[in-house]
C-alpha positions as CSV (number, residue, x, y, z in Angstrom):
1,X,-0.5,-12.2,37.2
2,X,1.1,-9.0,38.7
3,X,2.5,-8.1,35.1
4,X,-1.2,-8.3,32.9
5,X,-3.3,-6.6,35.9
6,X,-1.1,-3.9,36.2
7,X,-1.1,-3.4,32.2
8,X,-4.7,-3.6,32.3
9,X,-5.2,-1.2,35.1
10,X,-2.8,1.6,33.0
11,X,-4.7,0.8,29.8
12,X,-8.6,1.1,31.2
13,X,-6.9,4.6,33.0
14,X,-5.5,5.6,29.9
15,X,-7.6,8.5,28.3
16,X,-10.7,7.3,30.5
17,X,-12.4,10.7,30.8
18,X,-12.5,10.3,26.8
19,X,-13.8,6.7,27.2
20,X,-16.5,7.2,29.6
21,X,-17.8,10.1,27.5
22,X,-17.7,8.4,24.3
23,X,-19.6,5.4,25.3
24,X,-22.4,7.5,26.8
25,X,-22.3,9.8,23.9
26,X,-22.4,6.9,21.6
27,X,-24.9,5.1,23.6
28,X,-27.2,8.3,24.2
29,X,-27.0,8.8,20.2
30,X,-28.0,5.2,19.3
31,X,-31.2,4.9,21.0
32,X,-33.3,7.7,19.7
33,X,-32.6,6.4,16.1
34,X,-33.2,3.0,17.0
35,X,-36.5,3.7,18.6
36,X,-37.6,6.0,15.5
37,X,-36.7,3.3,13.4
38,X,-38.5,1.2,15.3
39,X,-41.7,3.2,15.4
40,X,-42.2,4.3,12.1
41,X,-41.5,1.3,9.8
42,X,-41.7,2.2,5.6
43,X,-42.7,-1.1,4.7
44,X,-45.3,-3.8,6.1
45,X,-43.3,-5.9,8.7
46,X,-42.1,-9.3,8.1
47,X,-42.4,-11.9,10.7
48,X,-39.5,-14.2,11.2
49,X,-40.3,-18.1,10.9
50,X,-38.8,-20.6,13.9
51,X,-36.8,-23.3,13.8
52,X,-36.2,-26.4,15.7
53,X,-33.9,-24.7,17.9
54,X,-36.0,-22.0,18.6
55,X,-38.2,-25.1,20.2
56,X,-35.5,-26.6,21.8
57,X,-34.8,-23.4,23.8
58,X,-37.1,-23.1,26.2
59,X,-38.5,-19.5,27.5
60,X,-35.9,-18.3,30.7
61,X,-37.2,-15.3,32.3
62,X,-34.0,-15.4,34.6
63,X,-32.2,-15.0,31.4
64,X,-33.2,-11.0,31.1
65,X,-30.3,-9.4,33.2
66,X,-27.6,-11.8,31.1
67,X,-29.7,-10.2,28.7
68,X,-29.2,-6.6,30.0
69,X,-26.0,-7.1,30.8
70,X,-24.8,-6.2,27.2
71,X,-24.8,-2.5,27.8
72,X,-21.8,-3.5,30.2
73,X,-20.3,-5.5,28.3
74,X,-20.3,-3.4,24.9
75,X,-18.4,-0.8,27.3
76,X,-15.4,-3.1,28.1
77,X,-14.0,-2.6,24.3
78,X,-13.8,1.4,24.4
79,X,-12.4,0.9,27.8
80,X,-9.1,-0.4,26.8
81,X,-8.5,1.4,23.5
82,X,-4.8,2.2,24.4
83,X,-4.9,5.9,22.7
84,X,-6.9,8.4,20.9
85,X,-6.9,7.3,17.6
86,X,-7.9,3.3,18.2
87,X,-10.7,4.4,20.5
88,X,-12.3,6.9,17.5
89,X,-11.4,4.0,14.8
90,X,-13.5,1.9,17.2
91,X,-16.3,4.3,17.6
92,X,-16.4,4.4,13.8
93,X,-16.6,0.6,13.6
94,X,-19.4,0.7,15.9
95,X,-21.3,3.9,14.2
96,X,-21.2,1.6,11.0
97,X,-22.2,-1.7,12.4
98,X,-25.5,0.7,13.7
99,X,-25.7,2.3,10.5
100,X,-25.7,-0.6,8.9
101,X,-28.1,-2.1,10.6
102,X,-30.8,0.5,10.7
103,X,-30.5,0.6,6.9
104,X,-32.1,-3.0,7.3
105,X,-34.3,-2.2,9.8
106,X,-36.0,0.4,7.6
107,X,-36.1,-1.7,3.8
108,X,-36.7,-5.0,5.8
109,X,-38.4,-4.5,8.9
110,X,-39.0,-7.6,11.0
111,X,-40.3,-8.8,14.4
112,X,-40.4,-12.3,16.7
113,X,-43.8,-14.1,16.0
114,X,-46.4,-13.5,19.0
115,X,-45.5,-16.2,21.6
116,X,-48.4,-18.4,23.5
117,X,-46.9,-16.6,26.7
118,X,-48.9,-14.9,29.5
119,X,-46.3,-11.6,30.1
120,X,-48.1,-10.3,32.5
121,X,-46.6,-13.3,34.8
122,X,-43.0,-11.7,34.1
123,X,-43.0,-8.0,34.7
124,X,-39.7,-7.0,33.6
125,X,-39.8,-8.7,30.4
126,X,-43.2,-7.1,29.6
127,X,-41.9,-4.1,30.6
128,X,-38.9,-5.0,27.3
129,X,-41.5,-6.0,25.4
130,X,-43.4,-2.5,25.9
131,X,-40.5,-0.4,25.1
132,X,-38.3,-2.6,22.7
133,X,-41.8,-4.4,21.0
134,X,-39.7,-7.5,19.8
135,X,-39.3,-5.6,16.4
136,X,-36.2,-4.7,14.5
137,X,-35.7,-8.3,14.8
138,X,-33.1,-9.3,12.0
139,X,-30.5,-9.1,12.4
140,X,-30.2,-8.9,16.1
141,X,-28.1,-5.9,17.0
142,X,-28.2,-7.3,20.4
143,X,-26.0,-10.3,19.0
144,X,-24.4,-7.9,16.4
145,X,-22.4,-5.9,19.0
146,X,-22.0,-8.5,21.4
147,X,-20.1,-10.9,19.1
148,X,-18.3,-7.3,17.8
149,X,-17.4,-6.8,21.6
150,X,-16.4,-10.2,22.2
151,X,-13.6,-10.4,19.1
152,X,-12.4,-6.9,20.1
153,X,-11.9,-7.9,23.2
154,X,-10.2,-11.3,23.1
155,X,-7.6,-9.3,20.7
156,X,-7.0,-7.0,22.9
157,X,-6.8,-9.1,26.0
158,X,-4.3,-11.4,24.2
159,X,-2.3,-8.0,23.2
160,X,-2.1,-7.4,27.1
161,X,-0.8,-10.9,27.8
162,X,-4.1,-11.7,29.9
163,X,-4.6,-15.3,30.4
164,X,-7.1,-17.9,29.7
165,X,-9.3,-17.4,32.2
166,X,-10.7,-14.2,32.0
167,X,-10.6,-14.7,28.2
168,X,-12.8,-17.6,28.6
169,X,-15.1,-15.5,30.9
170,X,-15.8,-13.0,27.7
171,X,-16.4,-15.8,25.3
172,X,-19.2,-17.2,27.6
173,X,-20.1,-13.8,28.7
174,X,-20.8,-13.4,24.9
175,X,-22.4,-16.4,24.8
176,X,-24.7,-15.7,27.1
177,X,-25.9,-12.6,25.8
178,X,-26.5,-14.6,22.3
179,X,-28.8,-17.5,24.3
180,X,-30.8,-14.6,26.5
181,X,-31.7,-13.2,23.5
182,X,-34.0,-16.4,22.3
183,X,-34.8,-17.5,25.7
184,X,-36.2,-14.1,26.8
185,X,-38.4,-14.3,23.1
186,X,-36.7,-11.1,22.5
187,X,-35.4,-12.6,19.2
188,X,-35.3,-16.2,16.9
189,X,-32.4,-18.5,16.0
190,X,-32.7,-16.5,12.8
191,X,-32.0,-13.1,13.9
192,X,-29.2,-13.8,16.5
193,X,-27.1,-16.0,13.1
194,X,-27.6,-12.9,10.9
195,X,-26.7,-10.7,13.8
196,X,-23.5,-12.4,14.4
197,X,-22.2,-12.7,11.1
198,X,-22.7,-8.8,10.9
199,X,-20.8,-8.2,13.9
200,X,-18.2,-10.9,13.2
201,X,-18.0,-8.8,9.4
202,X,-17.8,-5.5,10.8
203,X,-14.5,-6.8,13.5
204,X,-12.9,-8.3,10.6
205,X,-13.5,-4.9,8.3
206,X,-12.5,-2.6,11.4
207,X,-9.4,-5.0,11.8
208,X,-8.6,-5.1,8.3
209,X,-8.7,-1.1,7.8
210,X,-6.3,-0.8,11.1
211,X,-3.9,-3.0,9.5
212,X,-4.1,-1.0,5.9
213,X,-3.7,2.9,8.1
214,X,-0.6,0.8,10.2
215,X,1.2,-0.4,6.8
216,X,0.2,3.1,5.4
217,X,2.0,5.1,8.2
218,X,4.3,2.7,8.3
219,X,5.4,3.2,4.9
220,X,5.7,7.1,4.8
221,X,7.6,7.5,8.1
222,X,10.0,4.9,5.8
């Protein structure tokens, strides 16, 4: 235990001026062009249909701060980037699963159907609903991210020799964040699959490209 805690201690106090910075920058970046986006759609909005699971799930208020919790949990990635140049190849990962995304949001824009809900019984999630409207709906980025956080971080845990446990612990962290998503109506079945295909897509493109620039290097120090 002694040997992966003290190798994650060094790697989340490696650069961590940089990281901090980074994910606020990244973070304080992201949300004006989401909620431009999100305001000024081109085309006429599409509503997303349900499914049965979307009626199997029943609406959990207590759900919101799982919900809210991503913005923690998106910051455990940059946090143990191990140098310079992984934690800018993961911001670039990141830059292109939002740039990606918002190209959807504005040629498909979509939103949650209105739910038979009295909101003004749940403050805080009225309050989401005010600010985030339950638009830009497909795919979720909520999920998008969350799933790209969660394979990130189970390769990088595994690279630091760090058990099951807390392994396990991101995986239903994940998880969670996927099922708040429906159960605070913030989003359908629908958006959170589409949302974590992206994400899954966009880990599996960043992870191929690192493999490519490692063979690359590789081959001209050779």
């Amino acid at each position: 235990v002694d040997h992966w805690s003290r190798a994650l201690r060094r790697r989340v106090g490696t650069i961590w001026v940089m990281k901090a910075f980074s994910t606020m920058l990244g973070m304080a970046t992201f949300f004006p062009a989401y909620f431009w986006v999100l305001h000024h759609p081109f085309f006429s909005v599409t509503l997303m249909p349900l499914t049965v699971l979307d009626r199997l799930i029943d609406f959990e208020p207590a759900a919101l701060p799982v919900y809210g919790s991503l913005w923690v949990y998106v910051a455990l990635g940059p946090a143990l980037m191990k140098n310079l140049r992984e934690l800018v190849a993961y911001g670039l990962a990141a830059l292109a699963l939002s740039v990606v995304s918002m190209g959807i949001f504005i040629l498909w824009p979509t939103a949650v159907p209105v739910f038979a809900i009295d909101w003004t019984r749940y403050p805080s999630i009225l309050f989401l609903k005010d600010v985030d409207m339950a638009s830009n709906a497909c795919p979720s980025l909520h999920v998008a991210f969350a799933v790209f956080t969660a394979i990130w971080l189970e390769r990088l845990l595994r690279e630091l020799k760090v058990p099951v446990t807390p392994r396990l612990i991101s995986g239903l962290w994940c998880l969670g964040i996927l099922y708040s998503t429906i159960a605070t109506r913030q989003h359908v079945v629908l958006d959170v699959l589409a949302g974590a295909v992206l994400g899954a897509l966009v880990a599996a493109a960043h992870s191929w490209a690192l493999r490519n620039s490692l063979r690359a290097n590789t081959s001209i120090r050779r």
